[in-house]
C-alpha positions as CSV (number, residue, x, y, z in Angstrom):
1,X,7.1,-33.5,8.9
2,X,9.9,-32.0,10.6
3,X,11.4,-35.6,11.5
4,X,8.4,-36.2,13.9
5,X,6.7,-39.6,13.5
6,X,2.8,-40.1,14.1
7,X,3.4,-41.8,16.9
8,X,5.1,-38.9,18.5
9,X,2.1,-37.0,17.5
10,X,-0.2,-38.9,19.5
11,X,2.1,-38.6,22.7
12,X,2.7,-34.9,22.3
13,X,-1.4,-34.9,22.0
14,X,-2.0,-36.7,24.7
15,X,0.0,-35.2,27.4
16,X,-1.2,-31.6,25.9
17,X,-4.8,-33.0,27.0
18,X,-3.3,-34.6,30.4
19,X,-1.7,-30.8,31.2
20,X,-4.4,-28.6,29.8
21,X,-7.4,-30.4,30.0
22,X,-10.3,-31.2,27.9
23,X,-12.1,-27.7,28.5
24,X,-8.8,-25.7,27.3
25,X,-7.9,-27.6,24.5
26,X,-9.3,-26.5,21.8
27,X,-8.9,-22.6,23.3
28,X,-5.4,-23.3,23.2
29,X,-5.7,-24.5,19.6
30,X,-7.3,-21.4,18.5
31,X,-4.8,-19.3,19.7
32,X,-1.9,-21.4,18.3
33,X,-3.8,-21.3,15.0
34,X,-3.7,-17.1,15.6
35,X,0.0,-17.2,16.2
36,X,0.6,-19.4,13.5
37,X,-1.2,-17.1,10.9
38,X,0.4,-13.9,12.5
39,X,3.7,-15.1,12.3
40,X,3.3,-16.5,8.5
41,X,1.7,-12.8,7.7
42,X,4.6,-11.3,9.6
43,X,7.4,-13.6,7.5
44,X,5.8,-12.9,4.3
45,X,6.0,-9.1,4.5
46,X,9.5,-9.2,5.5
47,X,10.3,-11.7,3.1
48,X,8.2,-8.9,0.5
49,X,10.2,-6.0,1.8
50,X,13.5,-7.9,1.5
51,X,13.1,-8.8,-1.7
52,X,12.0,-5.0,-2.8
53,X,15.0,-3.8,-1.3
54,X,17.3,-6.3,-2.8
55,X,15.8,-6.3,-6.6
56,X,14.4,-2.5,-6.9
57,X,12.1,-1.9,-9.7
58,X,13.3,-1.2,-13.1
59,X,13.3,2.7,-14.3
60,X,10.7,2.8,-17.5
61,X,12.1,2.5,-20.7
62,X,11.6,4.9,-23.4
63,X,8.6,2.4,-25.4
64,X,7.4,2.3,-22.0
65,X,7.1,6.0,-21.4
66,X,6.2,6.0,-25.1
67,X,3.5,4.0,-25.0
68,X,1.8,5.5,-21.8
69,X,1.9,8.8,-23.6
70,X,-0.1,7.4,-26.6
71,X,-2.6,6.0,-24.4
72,X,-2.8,8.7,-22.6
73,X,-3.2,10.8,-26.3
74,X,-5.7,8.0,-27.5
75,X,-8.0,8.5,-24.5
76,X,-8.2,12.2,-24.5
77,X,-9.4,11.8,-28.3
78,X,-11.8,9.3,-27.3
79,X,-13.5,11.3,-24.8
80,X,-13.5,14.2,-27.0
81,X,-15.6,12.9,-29.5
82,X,-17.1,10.5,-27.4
83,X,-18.4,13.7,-25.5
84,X,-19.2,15.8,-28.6
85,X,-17.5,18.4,-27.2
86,X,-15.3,18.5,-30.7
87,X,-16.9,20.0,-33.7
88,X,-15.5,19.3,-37.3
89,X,-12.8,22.1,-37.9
90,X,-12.6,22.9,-33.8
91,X,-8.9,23.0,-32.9
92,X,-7.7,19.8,-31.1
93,X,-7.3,19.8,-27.2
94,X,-4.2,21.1,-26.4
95,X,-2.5,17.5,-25.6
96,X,-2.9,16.4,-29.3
97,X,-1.7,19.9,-30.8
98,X,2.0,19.4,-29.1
99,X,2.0,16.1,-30.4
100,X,1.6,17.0,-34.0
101,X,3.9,19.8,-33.7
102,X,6.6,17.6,-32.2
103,X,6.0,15.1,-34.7
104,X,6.3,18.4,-37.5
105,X,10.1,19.6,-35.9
106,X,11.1,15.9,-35.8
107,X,9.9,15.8,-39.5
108,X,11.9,18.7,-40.5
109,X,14.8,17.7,-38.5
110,X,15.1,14.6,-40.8
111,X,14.4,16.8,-44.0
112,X,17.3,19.0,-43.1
113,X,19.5,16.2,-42.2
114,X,18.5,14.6,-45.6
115,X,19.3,17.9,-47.6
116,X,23.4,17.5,-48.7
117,X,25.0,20.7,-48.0
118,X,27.5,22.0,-49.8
């Protein structure tokens, strides 16, 4: 540990008893033990920050965004009826209704695109 032998140990303990005594010993321990925490707390949020500055998080994908969106659709269907606040032929919440009609122009899109023009 840090090229220090046991026996070295035992003479670095023993004069810290000779200098500080018996009563302020283990005082003295405490506190180091303090210091010891604070300064590995204190190395691992700058060693935390470092590494946040130096490797930025990703920007979200498009299956990412994707993906949050659907949940996000799935849940607000699931409360609905979950809630009964959705009768059969009520209109869907508002959420759900732009998602079908984005899913209808994209389908139209590809039937135009499919049409030969000529």
């Amino acid at each position: 540990m840090f090229g220090v032998s046991i026996p070295e140990l035992i003479i670095v303990g023993v004069v810290c008893l000779i200098a500080f005594g018996p009563d302020k010993l283990p005082e003295l321990a405490k506190t180091l033990g303090d210091l010891t925490a604070h300064l590995r707390k204190a190395s691992d949020t700058l060693r935390r920050d470092f590494y946040r500055e130096l490797y930025p998080p990703l920007p979200d994908n498009p299956l990412t965004q994707a993906k949050r969106e659907l949940q996000a659709v799935s849940n607000d269907v699931k409360a609905t009826f979950t809630s009964g606040n959705l009768a059969y032929g009520d209109p869907p919440p508002e959420r759900i209704t732009n998602c079908q009609t984005a899913k209808a122009t994209e389908g139209s899109e590809s039937q135009k695109k499919e049409e030969p023009t000529a």
